[in-house]
C-alpha positions as CSV (number, residue, x, y, z in Angstrom):
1,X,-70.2,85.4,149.7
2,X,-69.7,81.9,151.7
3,X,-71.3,79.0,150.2
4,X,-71.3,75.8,152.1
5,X,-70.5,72.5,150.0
6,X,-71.7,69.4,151.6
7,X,-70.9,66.2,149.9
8,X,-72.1,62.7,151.0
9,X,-69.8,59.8,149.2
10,X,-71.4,56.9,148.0
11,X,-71.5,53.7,150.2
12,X,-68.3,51.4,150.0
13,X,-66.1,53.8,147.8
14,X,-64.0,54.8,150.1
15,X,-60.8,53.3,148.2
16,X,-62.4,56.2,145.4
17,X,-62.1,58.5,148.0
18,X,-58.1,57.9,148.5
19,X,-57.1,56.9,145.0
20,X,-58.3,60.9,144.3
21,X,-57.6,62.4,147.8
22,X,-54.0,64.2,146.6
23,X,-55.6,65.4,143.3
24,X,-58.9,66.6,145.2
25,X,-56.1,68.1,148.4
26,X,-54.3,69.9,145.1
27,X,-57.8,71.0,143.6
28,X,-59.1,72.7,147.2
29,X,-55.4,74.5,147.8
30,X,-54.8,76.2,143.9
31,X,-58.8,77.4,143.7
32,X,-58.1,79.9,146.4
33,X,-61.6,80.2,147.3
34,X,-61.6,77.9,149.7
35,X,-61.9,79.1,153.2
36,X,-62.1,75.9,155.3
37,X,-62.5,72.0,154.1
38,X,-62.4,68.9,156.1
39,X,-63.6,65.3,155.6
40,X,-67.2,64.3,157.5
41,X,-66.5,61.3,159.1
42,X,-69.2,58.2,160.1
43,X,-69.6,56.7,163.5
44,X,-66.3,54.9,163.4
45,X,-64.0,58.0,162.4
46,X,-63.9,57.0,158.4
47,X,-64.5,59.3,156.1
48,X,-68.2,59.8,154.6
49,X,-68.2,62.7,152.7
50,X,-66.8,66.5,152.8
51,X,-67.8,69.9,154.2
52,X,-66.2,72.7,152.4
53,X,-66.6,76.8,152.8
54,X,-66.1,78.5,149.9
55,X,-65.6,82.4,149.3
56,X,-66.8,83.2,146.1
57,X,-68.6,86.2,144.0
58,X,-71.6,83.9,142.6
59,X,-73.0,80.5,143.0
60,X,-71.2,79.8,139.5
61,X,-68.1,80.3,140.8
62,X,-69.3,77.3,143.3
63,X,-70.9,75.0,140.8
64,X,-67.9,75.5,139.1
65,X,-66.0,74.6,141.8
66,X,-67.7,71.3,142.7
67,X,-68.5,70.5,139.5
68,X,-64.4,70.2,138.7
69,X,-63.8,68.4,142.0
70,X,-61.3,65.6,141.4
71,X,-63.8,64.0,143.9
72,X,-67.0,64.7,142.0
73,X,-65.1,63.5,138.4
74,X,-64.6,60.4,140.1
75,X,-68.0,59.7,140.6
76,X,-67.5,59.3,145.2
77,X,-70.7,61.5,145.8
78,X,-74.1,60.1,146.3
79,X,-75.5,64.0,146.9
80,X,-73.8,67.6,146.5
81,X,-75.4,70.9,148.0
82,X,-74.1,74.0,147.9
83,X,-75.9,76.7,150.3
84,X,-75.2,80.2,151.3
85,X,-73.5,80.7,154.3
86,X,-73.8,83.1,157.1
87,X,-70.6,83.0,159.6
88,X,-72.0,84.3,162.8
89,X,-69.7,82.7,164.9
90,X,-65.9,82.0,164.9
């Protein structure tokens, strides 16, 4: 199943964001669940947060999965969901 990962950093931590970014990059490609990731960005174009698809069997497997986020051990996120996903389009 697809489970959508949204993830709203915390204000002012960006410099969290990029002292993790290459762990957290490493993290998203050896999981091999994840089926497309990308920064959300604020009005200016800097990063605010992430948006990540995930294929997985269970919602464990996605806990799991943001729960071992470089990102999320760092402490950037002010709020992580994780929804089910229905690709309609694309």
């Amino acid at each position: 199943m697809l489970v959508a990962l949204m993830a709203k950093d915390k204000s002012g931590a960006l410099q969290t964001r990029l002292d993790n970014r290459e762990a957290h990059l490493a993290h998203v490609k050896e999981s091999g669940i994840v089926a497309m990731a990308g920064p959300l960005l604020d009005a200016d174009g800097g990063m605010c947060g992430s948006l990540i698809v995930l294929n997985v069997d269970d919602m464990a497997q996605a806990k799991a999965f943001a729960d071992n986020d470089p990102y999320a051990k760092a402490g950037l996120f002010e709020t992580v969901t994780l929804d089910i996903w229905n690709k309609v389009i694309g």
